[in-house]
Steps between C-alpha positions, in 0.01 A plus 500: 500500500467405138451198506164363367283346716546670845182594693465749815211431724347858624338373826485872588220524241117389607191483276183689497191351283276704365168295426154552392297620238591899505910377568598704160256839611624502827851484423443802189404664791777469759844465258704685293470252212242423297402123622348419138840425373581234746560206243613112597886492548566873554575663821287845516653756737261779650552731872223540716492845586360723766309820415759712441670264270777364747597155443381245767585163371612396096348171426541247217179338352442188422199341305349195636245302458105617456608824480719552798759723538839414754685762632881460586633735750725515834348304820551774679258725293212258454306541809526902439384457113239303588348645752559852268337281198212381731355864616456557094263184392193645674229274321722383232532113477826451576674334738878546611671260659887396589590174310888516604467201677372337211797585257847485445693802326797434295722723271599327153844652399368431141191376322665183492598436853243287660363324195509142703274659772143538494330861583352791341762705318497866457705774350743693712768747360398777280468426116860435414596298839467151502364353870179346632302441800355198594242450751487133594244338752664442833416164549781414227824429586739765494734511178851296549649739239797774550341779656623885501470658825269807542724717515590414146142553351545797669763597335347433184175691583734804579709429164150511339346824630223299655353658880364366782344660767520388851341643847766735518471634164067481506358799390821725468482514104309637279476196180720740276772474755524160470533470158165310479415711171857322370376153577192443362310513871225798394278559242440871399162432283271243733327729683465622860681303840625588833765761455426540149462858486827572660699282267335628173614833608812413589524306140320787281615859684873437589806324532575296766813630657547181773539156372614181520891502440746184500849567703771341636740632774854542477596364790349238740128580634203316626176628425132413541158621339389772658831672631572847402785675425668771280750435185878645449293734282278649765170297362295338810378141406292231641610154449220291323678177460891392600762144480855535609757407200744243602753773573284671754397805267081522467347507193166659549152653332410824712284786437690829436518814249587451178835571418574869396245606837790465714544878544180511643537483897230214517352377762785451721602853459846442498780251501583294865827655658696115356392585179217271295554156364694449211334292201527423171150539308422145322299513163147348517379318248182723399525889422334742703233711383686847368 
């Protein structure tokens, strides 16, 4: 796993582009981050967000060329973003349209780990982690180089903190919950976007009492993003992202109470007749907001 040079391609990713001459107004307009900082080489996270600040889809932005913006996120929530995106450009001139075809999506296990292959590179990991994208034109040939299985970046994402929603996870968080304040995907000071108001409130008026958590269970368990379920403790959790360890135990990021609110029946209301799971909480590698 530590080995330099291994790639993952994430062929569960597709690409949006964003093109046009108001790309970077739009965008203010319709994500949590403020678009403006998007800088060559850098990955820029940011959630698209209904009205009441839920999370629909967390996207990573890319600059291209003349001012374009690409958008990494899973196939299966393109069609839904876009066509969400769409019903906001009104008269703007933009245009959205899905490139995945286009591209190839690969995950550098360090900075280092494709420099042979041609493709635009772009920061990954958080500020003191050390992997890369690279999004490669599909008409090259695939890389002949070791490759770590996606389970493996997954495992690495989870290690790292780092979210993804999928269609069963769409719109069930508020940002807070997943930890996008942690990771750099919102901006408190740009000014107004879908869900906005819900999220500065959240941010400015109170502490968030459900959020992103890393555990492992004690035993063998298979879960998947989406399921819910209720800890040893008596907290209820929904699973945001999950890998199996090679002894069968899961090692997952899932929504839940913050530890010391286990007292507090939540929303399960009490524990299942078997008991809950047993886990171990796992640090993560940013600290929550007191």
């Amino acid at each position: 796993m530590n080995q330099p040079g291994l790639l993952c391609l994430l062929d569960d990713l597709g690409t949006l582009r964003f093109s046009g001459a108001e790309v970077e107004k739009f965008l203010q307009g319709q994500l949590s981050n403020d678009v403006s900082a998007l800088t060559a080489g850098a990955l820029l996270r940011a959630g698209v967000h209904n009205p009441q600040g839920r999370t629909l889809a967390l996207l990573g932005l890319v600059g291209a060329d003349q001012g374009e913006v690409l958008a990494l996120l899973p196939r299966e929530l393109l069609p839904a973003v876009a066509t969400h995106l769409r019903r906001y450009v009104l008269r703007a001139k933009v245009t959205i349209s899905d490139d995945s075809a286009q591209y190839r999506v690969l995950g550098l296990a360090s900075p280092d780990a494709a420099a042979a292959l041609s493709g635009r590179r772009v920061g990954y990991g958080l500020a003191h982690q050390s992997r890369a994208l690279l999004i490669q034109s599909a008409l090259e040939p695939p890389p002949s180089v070791p490759m770590l299985s996606r389970e493996q970046w997954r495992a690495l994402d989870i290690a790292a903190g780092l979210p993804q929603v999928y269609s069963a996870t769409s719109g069930q968080f508020v940002a807070q919950m997943l930890n996008l304040d942690c990771i750099d995907a919102i901006s408190f000071t740009k000014g107004c976007y879908t869900g906005q108001e819900v999220i500065a409130r959240a941010h400015y008026r109170g502490r968030i009492k459900r959020r992103l958590q890393r555990f492992v269970s004690r035993s063998a368990a298979r879960l998947a993003a989406g399921e819910t379920g209720v800890l040893a403790d008596g907290r209820s959790f929904r699973v945001v992202e999950a890998t199996q360890r090679a002894d069968g135990a899961c090692e997952f990021l899932a929504v839940a109470s913050l530890a010391g609110a286990a007292a507090e029946a939540d929303e399960a209301g009490a524990l299942p007749a078997g008991g809950g799971l047993p886990v171990d909480a796992l640090p993560l590698p940013y600290a929550l907001p007191e």
